[in-house]
ZAMARGU-4260 file (C-alpha; in steps of 0.2 Angstrom, whole numbers, plus 5000, padded with zeros to 4 digits):
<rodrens>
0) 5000/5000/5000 | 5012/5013/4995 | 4999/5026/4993 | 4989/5023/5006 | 4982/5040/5013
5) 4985/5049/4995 | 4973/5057/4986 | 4978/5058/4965 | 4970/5066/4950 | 4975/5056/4935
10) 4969/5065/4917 | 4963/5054/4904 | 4961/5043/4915 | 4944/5035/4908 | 4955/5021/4896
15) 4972/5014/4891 | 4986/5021/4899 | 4976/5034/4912 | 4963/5018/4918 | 4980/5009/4922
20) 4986/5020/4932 | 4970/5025/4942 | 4967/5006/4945 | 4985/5003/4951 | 4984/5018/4963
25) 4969/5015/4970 | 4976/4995/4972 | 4991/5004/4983 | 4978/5015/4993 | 4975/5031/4985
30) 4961/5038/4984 | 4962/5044/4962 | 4951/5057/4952 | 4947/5051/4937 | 4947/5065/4925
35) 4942/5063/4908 | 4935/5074/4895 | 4924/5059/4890 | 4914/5062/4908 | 4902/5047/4908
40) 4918/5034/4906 | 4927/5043/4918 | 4911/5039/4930 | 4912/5021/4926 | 4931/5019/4928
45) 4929/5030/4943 | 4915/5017/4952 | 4926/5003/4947 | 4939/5009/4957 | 4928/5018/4971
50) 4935/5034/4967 | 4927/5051/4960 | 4924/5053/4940 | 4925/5073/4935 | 4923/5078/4917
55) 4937/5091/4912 | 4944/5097/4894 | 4963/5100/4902 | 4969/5113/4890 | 4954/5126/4896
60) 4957/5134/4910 | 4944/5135/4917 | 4938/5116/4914 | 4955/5113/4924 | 4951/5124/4938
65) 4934/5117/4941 | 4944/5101/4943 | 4955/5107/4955 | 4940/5114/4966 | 4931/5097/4965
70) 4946/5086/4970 | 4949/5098/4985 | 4931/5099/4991 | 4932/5080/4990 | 4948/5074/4996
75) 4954/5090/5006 | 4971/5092/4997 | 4978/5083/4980 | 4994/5076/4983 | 4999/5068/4966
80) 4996/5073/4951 | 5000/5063/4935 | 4996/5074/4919 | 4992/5059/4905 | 4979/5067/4894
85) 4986/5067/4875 | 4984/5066/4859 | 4994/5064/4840 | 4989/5067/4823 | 4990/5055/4811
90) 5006/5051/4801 | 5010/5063/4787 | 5023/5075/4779 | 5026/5089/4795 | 5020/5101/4782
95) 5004/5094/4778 | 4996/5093/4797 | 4985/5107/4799 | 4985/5120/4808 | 4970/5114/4818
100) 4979/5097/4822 | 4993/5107/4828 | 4984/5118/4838 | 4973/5102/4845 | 4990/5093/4849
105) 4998/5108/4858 | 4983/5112/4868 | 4981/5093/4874 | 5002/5088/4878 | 5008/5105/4882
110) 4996/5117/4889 | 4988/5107/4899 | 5003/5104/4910 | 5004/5121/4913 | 4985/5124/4916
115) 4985/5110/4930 | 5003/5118/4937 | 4994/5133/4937 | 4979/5126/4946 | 4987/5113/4958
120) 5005/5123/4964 | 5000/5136/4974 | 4994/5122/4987 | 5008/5110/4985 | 5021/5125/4988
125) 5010/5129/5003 | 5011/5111/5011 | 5028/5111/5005 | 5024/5092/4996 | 5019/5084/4982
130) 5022/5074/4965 | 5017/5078/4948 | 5020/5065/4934 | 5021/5069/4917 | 5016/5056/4903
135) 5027/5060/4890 | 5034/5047/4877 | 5048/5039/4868 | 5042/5050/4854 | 5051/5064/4862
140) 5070/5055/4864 | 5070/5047/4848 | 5057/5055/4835 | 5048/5043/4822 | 5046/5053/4805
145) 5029/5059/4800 | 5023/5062/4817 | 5035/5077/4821 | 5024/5089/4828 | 5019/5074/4839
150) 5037/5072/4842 | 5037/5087/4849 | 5025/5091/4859 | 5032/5075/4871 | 5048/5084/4869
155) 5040/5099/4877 | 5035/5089/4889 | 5051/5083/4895 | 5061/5100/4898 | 5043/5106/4905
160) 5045/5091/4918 | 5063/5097/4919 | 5063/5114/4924 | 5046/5111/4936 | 5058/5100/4945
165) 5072/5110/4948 | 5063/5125/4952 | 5049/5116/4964 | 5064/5105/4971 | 5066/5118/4986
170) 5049/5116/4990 | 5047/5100/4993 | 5038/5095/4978 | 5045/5083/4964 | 5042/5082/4946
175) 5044/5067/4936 | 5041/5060/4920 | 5040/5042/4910 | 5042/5038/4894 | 5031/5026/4887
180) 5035/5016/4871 | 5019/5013/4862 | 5005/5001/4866 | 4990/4994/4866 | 4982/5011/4869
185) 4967/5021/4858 | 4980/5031/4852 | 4990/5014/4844 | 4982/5017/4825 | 4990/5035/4825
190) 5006/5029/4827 | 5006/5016/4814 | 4994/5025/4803 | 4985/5008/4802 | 4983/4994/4812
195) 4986/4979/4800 | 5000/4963/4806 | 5012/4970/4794 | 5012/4986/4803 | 5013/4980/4820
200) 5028/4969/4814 | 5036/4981/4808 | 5033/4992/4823 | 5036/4978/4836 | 5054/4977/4826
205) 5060/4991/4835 | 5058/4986/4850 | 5072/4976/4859 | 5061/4966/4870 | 5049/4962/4855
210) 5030/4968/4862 | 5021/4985/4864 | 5019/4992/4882 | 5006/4987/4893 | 4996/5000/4905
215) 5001/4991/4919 | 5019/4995/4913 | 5016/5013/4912 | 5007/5012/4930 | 5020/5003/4939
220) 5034/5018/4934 | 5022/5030/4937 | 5018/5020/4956 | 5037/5022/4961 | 5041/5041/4955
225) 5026/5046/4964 | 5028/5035/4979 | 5040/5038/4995 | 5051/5026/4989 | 5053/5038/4974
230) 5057/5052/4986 | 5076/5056/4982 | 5069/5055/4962 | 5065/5072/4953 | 5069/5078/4936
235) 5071/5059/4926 | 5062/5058/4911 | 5061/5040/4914 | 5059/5025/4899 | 5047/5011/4898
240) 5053/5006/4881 | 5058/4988/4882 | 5074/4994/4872 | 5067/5006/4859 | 5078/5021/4863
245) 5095/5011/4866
</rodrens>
């Protein structure tokens, strides 16, 4: 139970990657926020696990306040937060994603970090504790082509998860991130374009271990760099690859 007594917002947290680590916090003690901008599956996910479901878009502001204020009135105080909310476009020539996909990419992987910063901080300074965890992705240390504003964006995430840590480190709160290679995730067919068995071997070639990530992978990393056992961690931008980026 090495959350026990914890309370966790995790965004997009109503499937794939997100659901894992709701149900694998929960499993250590926490008591998790499932924040979704698909409300009603965030309910469910939410009841499976006996936490609280809350609707939210995370790159509007005030979508992500409203989150904020409804975590505290239920929990009292939010002491993890893992930002997983994202989003790709699909692969294609970098000049030929519109503006709207990069705008829609942006918003999701890169404001919203900043918008639930803005939102959750001020109390974690306060308490002088806390743990954010960024989802980021392999996408951001060793690009694919054709998804470079994608590419990107999980880049921005990692200095983001950078500079958060070294300038919250004095106040007790660490910033972490993990670095998923791709999985069995909605977001699977926008990697690969398609989802046929050639593709999939073809993706599945690239990585040393030979099989896509799990969200139980995902969830176990994100378990330690937000537990105690974690608490000497800050700043790592930490792999879950099996080998990709070797």
């Amino acid at each position: 139970m090495r959350l026990q007594g914890k309370t966790a917002i995790v965004t997009g947290a109503a499937q794939g990657f997100g659901a894992g680590i709701a149900r694998r916090f929960a499993e250590q003690g926490a008591r998790v926020m499932v924040a979704d901008i698909q409300g009603e599956a965030a309910a469910k996910m939410a009841a499976e696990i006996d936490g609280i479901g809350c609707a939210v878009d995370v790159g509007d502001g005030a979508s992500v306040q409203a989150m904020v204020e409804a975590a505290n009135a239920a929990f009292g105080q939010v002491d993890i937060l893992v930002n997983n909310a994202g989003i790709s476009h699909m692969p294609k020539p970098m000049e030929e994603v519109t503006e709207e996909e990069f705008d829609r990419v942006l918003r999701v992987n890169a404001k919203s970090v900043y918008l639930t910063a803005r939102a959750l901080v001020p109390a974690m300074k306060a308490r002088k504790s806390g743990a954010i965890c960024n989802i980021s992705s392999t996408a951001g240390i060793s690009p694919r082509p054709n998804l470079n504003w994608y590419n990107a964006s999980k880049g921005w995430m990692m200095t983001a998860t950078q500079t958060m840590a070294i300038e919250l480190a004095p106040l007790g709160i660490r910033v972490n991130a993990v670095n998923p290679v791709a999985g069995e995730t909605p977001l699977l067919p926008t990697f690969m374009g398609e989802d046929t068995p050639e593709m999939r071997a073809k993706f599945l070639s690239t990585i040393p271990l030979g099989r896509l990530s799990t969200p139980l992978d995902i969830a176990n990393a994100a378990l330690f760099l937000c537990s105690e056992e974690a608490s000497m961690v800050t700043g790592v931008c930490l792999p879950v690859d099996g080998g990709r980026c070797i």
